[in-house]
C-alpha positions as a Markdown table, in Angstrom:
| # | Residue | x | y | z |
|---|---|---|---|---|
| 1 | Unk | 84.9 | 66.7 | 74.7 |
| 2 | Unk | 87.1 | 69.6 | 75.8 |
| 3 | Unk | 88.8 | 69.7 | 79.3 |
| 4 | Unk | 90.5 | 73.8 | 80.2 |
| 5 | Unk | 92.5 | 74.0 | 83.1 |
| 6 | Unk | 92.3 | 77.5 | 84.5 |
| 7 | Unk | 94.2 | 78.5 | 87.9 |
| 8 | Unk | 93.1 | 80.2 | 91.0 |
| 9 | Unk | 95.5 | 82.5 | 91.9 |
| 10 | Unk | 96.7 | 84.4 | 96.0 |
| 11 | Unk | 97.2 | 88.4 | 95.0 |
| 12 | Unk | 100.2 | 89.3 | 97.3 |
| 13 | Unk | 100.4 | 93.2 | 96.7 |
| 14 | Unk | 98.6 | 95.9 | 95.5 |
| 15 | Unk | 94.9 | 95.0 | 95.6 |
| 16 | Unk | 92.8 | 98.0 | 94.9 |
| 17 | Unk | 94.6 | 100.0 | 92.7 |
| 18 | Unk | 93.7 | 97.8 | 89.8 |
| 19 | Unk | 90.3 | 99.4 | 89.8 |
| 20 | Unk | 89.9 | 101.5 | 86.6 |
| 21 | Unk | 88.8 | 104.3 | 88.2 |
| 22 | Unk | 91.7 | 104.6 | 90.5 |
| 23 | Unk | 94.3 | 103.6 | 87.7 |
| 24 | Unk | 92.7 | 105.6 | 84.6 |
| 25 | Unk | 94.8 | 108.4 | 86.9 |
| 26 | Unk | 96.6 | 107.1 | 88.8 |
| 27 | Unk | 98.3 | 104.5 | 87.5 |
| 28 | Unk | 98.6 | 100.8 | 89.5 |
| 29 | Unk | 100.0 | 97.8 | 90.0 |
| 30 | Unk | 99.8 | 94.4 | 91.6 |
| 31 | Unk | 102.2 | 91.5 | 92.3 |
| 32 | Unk | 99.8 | 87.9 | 92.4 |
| 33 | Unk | 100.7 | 84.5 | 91.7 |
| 34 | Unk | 98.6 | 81.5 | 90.3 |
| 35 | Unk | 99.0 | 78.7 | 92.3 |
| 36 | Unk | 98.3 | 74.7 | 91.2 |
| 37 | Unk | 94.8 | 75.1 | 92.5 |
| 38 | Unk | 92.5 | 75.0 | 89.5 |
| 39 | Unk | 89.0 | 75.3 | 87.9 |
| 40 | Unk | 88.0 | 72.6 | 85.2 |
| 41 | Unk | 85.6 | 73.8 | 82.6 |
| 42 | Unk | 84.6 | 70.9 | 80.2 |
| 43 | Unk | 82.2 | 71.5 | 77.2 |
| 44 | Unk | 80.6 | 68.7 | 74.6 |
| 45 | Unk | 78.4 | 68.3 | 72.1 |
| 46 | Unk | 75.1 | 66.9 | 72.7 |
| 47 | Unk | 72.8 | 64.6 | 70.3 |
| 48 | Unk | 70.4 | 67.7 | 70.6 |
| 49 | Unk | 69.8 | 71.2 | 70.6 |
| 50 | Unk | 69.0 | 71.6 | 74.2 |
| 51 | Unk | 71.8 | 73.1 | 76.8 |
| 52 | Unk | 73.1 | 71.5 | 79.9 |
| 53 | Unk | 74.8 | 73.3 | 82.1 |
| 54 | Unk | 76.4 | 71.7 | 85.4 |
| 55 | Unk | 78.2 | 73.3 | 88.4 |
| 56 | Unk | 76.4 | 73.0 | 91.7 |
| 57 | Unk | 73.0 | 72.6 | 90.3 |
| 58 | Unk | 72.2 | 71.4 | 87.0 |
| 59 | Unk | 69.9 | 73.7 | 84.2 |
| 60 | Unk | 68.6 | 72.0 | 80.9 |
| 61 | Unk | 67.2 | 74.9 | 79.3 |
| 62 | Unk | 66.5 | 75.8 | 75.4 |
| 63 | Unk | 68.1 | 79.3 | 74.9 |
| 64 | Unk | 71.3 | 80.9 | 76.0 |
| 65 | Unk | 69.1 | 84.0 | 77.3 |
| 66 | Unk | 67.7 | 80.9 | 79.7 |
| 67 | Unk | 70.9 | 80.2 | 81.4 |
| 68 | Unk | 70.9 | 81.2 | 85.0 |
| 69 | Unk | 74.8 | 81.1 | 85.5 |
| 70 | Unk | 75.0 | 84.6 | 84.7 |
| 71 | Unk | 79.1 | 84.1 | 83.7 |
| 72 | Unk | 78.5 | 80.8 | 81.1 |
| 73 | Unk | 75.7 | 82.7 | 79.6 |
| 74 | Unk | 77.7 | 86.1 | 79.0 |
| 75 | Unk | 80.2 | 83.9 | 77.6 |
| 76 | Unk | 77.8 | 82.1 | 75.3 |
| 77 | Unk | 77.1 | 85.0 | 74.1 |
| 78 | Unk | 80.0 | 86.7 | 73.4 |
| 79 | Unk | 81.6 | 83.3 | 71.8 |
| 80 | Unk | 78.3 | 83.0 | 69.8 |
| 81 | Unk | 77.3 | 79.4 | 71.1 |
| 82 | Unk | 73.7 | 79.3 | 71.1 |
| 83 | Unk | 73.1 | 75.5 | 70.9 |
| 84 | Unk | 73.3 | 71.8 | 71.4 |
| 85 | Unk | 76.4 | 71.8 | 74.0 |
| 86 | Unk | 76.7 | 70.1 | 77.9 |
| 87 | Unk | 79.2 | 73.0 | 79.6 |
| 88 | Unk | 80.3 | 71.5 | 83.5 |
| 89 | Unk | 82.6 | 73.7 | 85.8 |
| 90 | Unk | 84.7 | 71.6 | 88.6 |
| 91 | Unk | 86.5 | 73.1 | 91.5 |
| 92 | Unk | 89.8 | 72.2 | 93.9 |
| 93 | Unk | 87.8 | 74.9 | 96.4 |
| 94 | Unk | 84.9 | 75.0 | 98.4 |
| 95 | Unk | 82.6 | 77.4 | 97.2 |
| 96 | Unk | 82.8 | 80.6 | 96.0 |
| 97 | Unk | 83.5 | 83.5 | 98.2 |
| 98 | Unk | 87.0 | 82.1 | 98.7 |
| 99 | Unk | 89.0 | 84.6 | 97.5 |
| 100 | Unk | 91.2 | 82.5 | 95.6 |
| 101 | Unk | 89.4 | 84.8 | 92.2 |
| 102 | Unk | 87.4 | 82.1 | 91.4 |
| 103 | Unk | 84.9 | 84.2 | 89.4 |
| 104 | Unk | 87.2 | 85.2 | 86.8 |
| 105 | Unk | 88.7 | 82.1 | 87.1 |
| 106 | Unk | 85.3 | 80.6 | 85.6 |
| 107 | Unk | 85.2 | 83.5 | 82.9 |
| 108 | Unk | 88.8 | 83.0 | 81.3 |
| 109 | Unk | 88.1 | 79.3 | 81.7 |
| 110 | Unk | 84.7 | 79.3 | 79.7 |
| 111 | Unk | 85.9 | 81.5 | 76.9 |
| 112 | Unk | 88.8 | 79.3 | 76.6 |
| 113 | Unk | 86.5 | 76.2 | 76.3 |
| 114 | Unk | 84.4 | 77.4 | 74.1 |
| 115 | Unk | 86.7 | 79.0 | 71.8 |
| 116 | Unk | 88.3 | 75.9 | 71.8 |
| 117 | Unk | 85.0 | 73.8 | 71.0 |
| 118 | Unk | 84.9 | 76.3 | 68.1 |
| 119 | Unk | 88.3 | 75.8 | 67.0 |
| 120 | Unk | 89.7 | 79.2 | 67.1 |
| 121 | Unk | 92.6 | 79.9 | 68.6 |
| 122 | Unk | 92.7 | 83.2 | 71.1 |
| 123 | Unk | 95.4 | 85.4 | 72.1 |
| 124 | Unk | 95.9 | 84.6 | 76.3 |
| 125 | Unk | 95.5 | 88.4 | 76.3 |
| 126 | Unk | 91.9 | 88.6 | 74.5 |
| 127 | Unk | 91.1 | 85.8 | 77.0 |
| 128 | Unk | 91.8 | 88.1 | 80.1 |
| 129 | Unk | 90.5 | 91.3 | 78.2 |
| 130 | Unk | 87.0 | 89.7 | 77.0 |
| 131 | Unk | 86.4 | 88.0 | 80.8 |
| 132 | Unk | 87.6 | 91.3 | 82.0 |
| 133 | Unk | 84.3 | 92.9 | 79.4 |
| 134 | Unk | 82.1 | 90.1 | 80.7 |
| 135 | Unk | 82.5 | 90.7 | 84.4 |
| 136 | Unk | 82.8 | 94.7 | 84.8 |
| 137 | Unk | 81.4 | 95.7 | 81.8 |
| 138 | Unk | 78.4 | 93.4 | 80.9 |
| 139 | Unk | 77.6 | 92.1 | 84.1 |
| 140 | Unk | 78.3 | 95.3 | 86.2 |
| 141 | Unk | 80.7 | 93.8 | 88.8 |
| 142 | Unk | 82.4 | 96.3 | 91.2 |
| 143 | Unk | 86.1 | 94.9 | 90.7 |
| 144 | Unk | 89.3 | 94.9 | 89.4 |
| 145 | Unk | 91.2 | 93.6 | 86.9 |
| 146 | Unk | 93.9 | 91.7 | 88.0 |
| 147 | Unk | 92.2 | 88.2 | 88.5 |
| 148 | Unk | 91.4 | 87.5 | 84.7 |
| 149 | Unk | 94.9 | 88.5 | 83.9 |
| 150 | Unk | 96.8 | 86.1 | 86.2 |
| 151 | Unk | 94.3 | 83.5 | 85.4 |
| 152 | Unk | 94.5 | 83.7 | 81.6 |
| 153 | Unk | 98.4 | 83.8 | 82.4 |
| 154 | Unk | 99.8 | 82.0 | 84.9 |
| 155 | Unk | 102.9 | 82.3 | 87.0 |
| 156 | Unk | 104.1 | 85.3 | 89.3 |
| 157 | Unk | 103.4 | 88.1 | 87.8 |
| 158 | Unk | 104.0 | 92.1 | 88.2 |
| 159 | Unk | 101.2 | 93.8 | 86.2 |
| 160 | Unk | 101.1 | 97.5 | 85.7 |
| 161 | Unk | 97.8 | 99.5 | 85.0 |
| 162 | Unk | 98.8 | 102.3 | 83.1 |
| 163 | Unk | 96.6 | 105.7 | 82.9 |
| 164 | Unk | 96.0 | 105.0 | 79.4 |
| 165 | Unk | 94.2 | 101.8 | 80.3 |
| 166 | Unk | 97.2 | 99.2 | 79.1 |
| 167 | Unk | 97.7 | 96.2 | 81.2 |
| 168 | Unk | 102.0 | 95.6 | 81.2 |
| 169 | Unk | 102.7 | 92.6 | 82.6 |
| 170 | Unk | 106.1 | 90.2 | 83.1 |
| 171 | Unk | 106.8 | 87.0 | 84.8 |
| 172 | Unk | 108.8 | 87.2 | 87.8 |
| 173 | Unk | 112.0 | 84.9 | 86.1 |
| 174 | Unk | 113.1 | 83.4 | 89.7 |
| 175 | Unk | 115.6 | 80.9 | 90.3 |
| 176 | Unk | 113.9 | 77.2 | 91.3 |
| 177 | Unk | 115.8 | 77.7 | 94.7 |
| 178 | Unk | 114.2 | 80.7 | 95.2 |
| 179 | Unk | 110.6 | 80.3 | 93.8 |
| 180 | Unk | 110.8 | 77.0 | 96.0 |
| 181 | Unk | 111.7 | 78.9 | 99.1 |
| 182 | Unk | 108.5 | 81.4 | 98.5 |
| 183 | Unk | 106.1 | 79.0 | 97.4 |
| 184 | Unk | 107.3 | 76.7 | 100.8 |
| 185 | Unk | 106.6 | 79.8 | 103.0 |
| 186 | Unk | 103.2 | 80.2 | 102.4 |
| 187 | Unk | 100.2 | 78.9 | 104.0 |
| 188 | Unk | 96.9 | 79.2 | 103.5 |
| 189 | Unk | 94.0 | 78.5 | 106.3 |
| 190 | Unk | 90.5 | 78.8 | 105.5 |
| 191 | Unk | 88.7 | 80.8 | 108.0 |
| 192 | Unk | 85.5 | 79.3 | 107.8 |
| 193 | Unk | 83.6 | 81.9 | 106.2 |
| 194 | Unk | 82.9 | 82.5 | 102.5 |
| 195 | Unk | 81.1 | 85.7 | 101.5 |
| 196 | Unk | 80.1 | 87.8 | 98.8 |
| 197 | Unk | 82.5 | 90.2 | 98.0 |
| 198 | Unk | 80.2 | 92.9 | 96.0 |
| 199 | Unk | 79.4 | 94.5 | 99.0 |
| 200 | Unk | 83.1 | 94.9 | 100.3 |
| 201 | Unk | 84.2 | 95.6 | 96.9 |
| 202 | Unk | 81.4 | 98.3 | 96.2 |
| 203 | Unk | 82.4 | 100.2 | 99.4 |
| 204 | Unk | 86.2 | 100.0 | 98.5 |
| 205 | Unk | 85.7 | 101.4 | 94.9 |
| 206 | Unk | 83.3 | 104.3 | 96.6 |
| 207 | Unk | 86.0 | 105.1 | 98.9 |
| 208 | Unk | 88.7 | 105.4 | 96.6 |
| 209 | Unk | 88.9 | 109.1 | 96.2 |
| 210 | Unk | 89.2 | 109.5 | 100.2 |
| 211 | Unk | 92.1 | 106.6 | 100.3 |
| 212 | Unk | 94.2 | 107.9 | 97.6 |
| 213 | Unk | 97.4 | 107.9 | 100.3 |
| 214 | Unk | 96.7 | 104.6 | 101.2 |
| 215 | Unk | 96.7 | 103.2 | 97.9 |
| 216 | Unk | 99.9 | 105.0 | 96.8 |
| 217 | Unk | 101.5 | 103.4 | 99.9 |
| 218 | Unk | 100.0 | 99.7 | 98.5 |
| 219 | Unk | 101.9 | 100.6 | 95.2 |
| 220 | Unk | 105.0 | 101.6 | 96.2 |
| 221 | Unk | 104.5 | 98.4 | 98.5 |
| 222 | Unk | 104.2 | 96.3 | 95.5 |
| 223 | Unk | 107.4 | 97.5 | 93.6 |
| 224 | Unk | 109.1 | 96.9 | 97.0 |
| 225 | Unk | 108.2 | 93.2 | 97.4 |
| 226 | Unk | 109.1 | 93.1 | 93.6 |
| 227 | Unk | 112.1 | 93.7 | 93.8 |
| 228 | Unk | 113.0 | 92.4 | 96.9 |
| 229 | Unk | 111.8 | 89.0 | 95.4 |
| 230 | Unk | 114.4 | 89.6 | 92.3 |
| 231 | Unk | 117.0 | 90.3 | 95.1 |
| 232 | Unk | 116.0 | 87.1 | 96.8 |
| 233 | Unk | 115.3 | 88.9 | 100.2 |
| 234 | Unk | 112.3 | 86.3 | 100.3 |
| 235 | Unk | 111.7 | 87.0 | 104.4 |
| 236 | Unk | 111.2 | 90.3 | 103.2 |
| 237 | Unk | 107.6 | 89.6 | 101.7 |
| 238 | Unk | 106.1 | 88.4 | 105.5 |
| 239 | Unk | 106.7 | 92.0 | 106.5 |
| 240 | Unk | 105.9 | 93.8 | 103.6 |
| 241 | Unk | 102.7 | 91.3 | 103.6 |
| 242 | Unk | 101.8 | 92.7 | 107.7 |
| 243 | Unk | 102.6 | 96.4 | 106.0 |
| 244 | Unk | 100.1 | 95.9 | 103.4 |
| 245 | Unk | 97.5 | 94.1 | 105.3 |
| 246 | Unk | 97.2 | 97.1 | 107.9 |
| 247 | Unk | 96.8 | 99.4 | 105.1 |
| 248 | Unk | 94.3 | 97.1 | 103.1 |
| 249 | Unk | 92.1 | 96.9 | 106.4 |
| 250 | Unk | 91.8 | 100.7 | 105.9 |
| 251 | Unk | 89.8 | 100.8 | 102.0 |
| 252 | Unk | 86.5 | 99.1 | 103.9 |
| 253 | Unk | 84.8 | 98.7 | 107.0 |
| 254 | Unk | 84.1 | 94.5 | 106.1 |
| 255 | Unk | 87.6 | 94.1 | 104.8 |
| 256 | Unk | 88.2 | 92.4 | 108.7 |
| 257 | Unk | 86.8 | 91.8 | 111.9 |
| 258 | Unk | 87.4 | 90.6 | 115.2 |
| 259 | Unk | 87.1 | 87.0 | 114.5 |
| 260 | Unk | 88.9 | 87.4 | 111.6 |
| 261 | Unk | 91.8 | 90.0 | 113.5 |
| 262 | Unk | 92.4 | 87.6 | 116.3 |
| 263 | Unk | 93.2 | 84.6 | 113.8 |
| 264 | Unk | 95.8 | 86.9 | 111.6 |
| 265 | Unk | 97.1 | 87.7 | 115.2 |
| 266 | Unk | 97.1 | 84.3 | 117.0 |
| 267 | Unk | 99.1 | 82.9 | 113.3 |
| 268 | Unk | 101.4 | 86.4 | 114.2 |
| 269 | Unk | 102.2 | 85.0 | 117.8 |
| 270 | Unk | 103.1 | 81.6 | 116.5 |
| 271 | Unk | 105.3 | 82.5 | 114.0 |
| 272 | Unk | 103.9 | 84.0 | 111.1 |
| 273 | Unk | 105.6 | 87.6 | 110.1 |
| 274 | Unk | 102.6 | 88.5 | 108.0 |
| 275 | Unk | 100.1 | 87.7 | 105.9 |
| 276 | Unk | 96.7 | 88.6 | 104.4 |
| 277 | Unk | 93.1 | 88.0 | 103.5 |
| 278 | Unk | 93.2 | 86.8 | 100.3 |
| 279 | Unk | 91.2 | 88.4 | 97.9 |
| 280 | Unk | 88.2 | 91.1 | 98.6 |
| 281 | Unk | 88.8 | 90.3 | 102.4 |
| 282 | Unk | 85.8 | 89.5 | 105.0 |
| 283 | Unk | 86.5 | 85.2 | 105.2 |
| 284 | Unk | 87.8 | 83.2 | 102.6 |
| 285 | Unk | 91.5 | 82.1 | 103.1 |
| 286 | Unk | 94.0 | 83.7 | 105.2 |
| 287 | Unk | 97.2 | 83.4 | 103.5 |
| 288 | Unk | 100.4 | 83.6 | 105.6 |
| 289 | Unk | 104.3 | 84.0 | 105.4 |
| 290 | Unk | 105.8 | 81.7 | 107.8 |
| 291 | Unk | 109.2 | 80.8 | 107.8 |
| 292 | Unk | 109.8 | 76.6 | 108.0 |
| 293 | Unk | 111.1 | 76.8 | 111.3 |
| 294 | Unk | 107.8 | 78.5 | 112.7 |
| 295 | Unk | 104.9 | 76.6 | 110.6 |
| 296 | Unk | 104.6 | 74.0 | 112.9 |
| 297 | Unk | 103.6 | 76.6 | 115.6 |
| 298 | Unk | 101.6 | 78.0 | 113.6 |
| 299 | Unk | 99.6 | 75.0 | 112.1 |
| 300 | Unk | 99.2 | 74.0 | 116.1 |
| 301 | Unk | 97.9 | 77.5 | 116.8 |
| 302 | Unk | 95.6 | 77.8 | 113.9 |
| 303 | Unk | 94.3 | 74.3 | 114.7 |
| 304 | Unk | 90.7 | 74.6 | 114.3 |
| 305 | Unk | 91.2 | 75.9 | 110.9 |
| 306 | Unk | 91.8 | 73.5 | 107.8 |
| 307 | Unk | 95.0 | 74.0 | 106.2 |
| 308 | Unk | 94.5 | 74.5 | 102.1 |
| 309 | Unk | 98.2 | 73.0 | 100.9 |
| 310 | Unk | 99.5 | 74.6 | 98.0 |
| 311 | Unk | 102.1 | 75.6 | 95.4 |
| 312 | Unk | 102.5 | 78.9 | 93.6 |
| 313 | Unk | 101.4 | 77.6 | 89.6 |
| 314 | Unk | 103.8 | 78.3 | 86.5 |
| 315 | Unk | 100.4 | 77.5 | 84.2 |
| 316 | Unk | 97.7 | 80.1 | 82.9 |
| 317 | Unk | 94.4 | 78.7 | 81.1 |
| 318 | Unk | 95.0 | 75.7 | 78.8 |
| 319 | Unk | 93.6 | 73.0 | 77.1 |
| 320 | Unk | 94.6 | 69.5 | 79.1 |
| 321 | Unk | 92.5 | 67.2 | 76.7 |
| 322 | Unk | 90.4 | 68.2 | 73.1 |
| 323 | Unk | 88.3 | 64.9 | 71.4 |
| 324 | Unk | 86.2 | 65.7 | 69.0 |
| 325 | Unk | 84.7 | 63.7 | 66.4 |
């Protein structure tokens, strides 16, 4: 048996411009983090030929074509399994729709597995590039590109999307003090809702050629919140967080909504400088900036929404336990 740990990840800055038809000319960038919230992805051998594939149902099936997960299957396929294996994917989240990137999450995670099940060892980068292939290219999904990369990676990361198509990315090399201090000032809630992001993320790419002033904002955003990070300004993210969020609402119509405003604004009133909806937008997790003296306000304003406690992560996709006999 073979166990990969693969982490979720909160994007903090410059969501959207890691589309490839805004960066093939644009250029992009994003600042996200992984955080020590993970997905599990174990794979075996089986005493047969049959496959068994588990997440929240269960398929026994005789052929890869047969697999329903549409991600396990496309990574079945590109690793060449065909045969006689039990594949399960485990969770720290609720469902999908978080916007945590669970998706890609899955992808890097599967490829890892099953790469390691054939005992090949991949380059981190061909695992982000080939989950990137599997979810835009094979399977026709209208998003980014960001998610496989911080998820085959790990840490906090600045990733530039060049206009040649390269992905440059580097590790944010913060003091413990200071990565303490940022991880310690933000909270996620979970608003309750989880949704399909397709349909937001569809509209945001159609849009892109009549938001092109937004999204250059979002960037030079980004390199802001970079470098005040490396400066240690860390108070600075919660505003540059509110900045970004009212420009983000702008790429879709579903991106917010009242319910969805008056939480972001109640957490505001309590304390919170800024924050976001994490991912696509539309439910999933609202992640804040709240100094320590204020998150006691703000957990007793927000208290009909469940608290999601977490650290930013240091760890990309790995292998936590290989047997095989």
């Amino acid at each position: 048996m073979i166990i990969i740990q693969t982490p979720l990840r909160v994007s903090l800055f410059g969501g959207g411009t890691d589309f490839p038809s805004y960066y093939l000319e644009h250029g992009g960038c994003v600042l996200s983090s992984a955080i020590d919230k993970y997905i599990f992805v174990t794979i075996k051998k089986r005493f047969d030929d049959k496959l068994r594939i588990g997440y929240t149902r269960t398929e026994m099936i005789d052929r890869v074509d047969q697999i329903n997960h549409e991600l396990i299957r496309e990574a079945m396929r590109l690793t060449g399994i065909e045969k006689g294996v039990e594949i399960t994917t485990m969770g720290d989240i609720p469902d999908q729709g978080s916007g945590l990137g669970s998706s890609s999450t899955v992808t890097v995670g599967a490829l890892h597995a099953m790469y390691a099940y054939k005992k090949e060892l991949v380059l981190t980068e061909r695992l982000a590039d080939e989950a990137c292939r599997i979810e835009r290219e094979i399977l026709g999904k209208p998003i980014g590109i960001q998610d496989q990369y911080i998820a085959a990676y790990g840490g906090l990361r600045f990733m530039s999307f060049t206009k040649t198509g390269e992905v440059i990315g580097h590790r944010l090399e913060l003091s413990e003090r200071t990565m303490r201090r940022l991880s310690d000032n933000l909270l996620l809630f979970f608003t309750g809702v989880t949704r399909k992001a397709d349909t937001i993320l569809k509209e945001q790419k159609t849009n892109i050629k009549d938001r092109l002033s937004i999204l250059s904002e979002m960037k030079q955003i980004a390199h802001a919140a970079c470098d005040e990070i490396q400066k240690e300004n860390i108070d600075a993210i919660g505003t540059l967080l509110h900045e970004s969020w009212v420009l983000k609402k702008q790429l879709a119509s579903q991106i917010s909504n009242s319910a969805l405003d008056d939480m972001y604004n109640t957490a505001r009133k309590a304390g919170a400088i800024g924050g976001k909806i994490s991912g696509a937008g539309g439910g999933g997790f609202l992640l804040l900036y709240v100094p320590r003296g204020q998150q006691e306000q703000v957990r007793d304003a927000l208290k009909d929404f469940q608290e999601y406690p977490f650290k930013l992560g240091q760890d990309g996709s790995k292998v936590i336990f290989d047997y095989q006999r």
